[in-house]
VOTIMAR-182111 format. One record per residue (C-alpha): residue in one letter; x, y, z. Coordinates in steps of 0.25 Angstrom, whole numbers, always signed. Layout:
<atoms>
<atom type="A" X="X" Y="Y" Z="Z"/>
...
</atoms>
This chain:
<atoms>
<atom type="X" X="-64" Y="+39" Z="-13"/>
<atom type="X" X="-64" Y="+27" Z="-24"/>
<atom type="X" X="-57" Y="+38" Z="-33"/>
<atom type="X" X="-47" Y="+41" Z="-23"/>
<atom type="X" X="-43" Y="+27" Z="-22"/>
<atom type="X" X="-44" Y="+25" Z="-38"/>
<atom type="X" X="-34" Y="+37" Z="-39"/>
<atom type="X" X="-24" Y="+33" Z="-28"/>
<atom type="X" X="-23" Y="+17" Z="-33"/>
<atom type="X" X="-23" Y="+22" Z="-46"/>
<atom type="X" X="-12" Y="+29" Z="-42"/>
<atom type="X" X="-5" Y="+19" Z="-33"/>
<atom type="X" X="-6" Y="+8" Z="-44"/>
<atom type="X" X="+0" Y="+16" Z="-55"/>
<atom type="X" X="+13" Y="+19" Z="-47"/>
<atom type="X" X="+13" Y="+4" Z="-43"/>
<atom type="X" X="+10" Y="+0" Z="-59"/>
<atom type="X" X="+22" Y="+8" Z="-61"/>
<atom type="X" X="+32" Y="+3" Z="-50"/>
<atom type="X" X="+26" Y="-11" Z="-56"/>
<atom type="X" X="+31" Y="-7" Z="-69"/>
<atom type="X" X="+42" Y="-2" Z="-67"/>
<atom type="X" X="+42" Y="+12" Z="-65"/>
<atom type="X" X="+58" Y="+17" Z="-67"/>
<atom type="X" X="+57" Y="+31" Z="-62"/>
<atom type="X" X="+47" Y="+28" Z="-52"/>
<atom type="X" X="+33" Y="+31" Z="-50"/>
<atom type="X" X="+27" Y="+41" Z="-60"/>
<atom type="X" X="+14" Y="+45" Z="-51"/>
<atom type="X" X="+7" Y="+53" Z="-62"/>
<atom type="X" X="+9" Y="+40" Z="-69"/>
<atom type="X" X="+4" Y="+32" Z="-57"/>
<atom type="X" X="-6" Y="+40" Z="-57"/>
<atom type="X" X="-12" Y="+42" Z="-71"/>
<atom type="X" X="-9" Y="+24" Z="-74"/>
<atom type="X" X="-14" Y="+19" Z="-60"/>
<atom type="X" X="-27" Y="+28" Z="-64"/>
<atom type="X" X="-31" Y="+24" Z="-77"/>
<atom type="X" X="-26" Y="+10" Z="-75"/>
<atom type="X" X="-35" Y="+10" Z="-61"/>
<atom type="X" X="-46" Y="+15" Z="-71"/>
<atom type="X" X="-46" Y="+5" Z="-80"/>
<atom type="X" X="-41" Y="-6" Z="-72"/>
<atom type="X" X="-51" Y="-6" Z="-60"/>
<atom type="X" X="-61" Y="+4" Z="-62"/>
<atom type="X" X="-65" Y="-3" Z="-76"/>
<atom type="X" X="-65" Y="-17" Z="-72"/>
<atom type="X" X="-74" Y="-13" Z="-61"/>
<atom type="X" X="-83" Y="-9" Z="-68"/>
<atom type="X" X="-82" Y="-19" Z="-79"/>
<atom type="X" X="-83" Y="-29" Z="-68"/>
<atom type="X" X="-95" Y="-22" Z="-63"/>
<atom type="X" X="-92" Y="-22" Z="-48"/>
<atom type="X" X="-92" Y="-6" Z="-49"/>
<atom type="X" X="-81" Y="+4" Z="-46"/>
<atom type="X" X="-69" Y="-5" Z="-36"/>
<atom type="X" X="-54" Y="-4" Z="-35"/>
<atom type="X" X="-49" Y="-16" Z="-42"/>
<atom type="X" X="-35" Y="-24" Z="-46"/>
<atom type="X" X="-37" Y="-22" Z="-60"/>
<atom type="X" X="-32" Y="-6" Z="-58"/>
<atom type="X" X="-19" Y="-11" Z="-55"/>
<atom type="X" X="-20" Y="-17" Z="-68"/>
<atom type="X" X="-24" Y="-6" Z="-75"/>
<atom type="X" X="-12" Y="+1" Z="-68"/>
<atom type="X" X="-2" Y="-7" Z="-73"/>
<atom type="X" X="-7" Y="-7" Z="-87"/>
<atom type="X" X="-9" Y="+7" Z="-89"/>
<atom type="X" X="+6" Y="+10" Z="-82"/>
<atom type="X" X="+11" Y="+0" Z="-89"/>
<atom type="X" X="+4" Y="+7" Z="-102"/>
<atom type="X" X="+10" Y="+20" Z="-98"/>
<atom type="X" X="+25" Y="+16" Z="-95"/>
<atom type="X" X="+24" Y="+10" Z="-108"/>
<atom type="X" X="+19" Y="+22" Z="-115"/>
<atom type="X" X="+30" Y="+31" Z="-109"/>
<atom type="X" X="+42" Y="+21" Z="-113"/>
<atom type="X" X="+37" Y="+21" Z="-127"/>
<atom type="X" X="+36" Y="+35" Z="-128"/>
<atom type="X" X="+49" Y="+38" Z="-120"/>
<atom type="X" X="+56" Y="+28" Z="-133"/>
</atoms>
């Protein structure tokens, strides 16, 4: 159950990191999908665990959302230029 609700916050924070951003044409899901997840990851799965209180959802995953969208839009206007 815990990795359903990682996938679908994952999910559901990478399209609100992108309409935070600024998304143009409008939400990218796979994009959604692929930042909110790896962002998630890193964000509230490592500082869980560096924090030592085990596997929880935490804040920081939005974080790492943001980040990591923000990383990607980034990297997609430079190589569109």
């Amino acid at each position: 159950m815990l990795i359903i609700g990682l996938i679908l916050s994952g999910m559901l924070v990478g399209a609100a990191a992108q309409v935070i951003l600024g998304a143009r044409r409008g939400i990218n899901w796979p994009v959604a999908f692929g930042c909110g997840l790896g962002g998630s990851f890193v964000g509230g799965l490592l500082s869980s665990l560096v924090s030592g209180d085990g596997i929880e959802l935490r804040p920081a995953g939005l974080i790492g959302s943001l980040i990591v969208t923000l990383g990607w839009m980034w990297w997609k206007g430079r190589a569109a230029s």
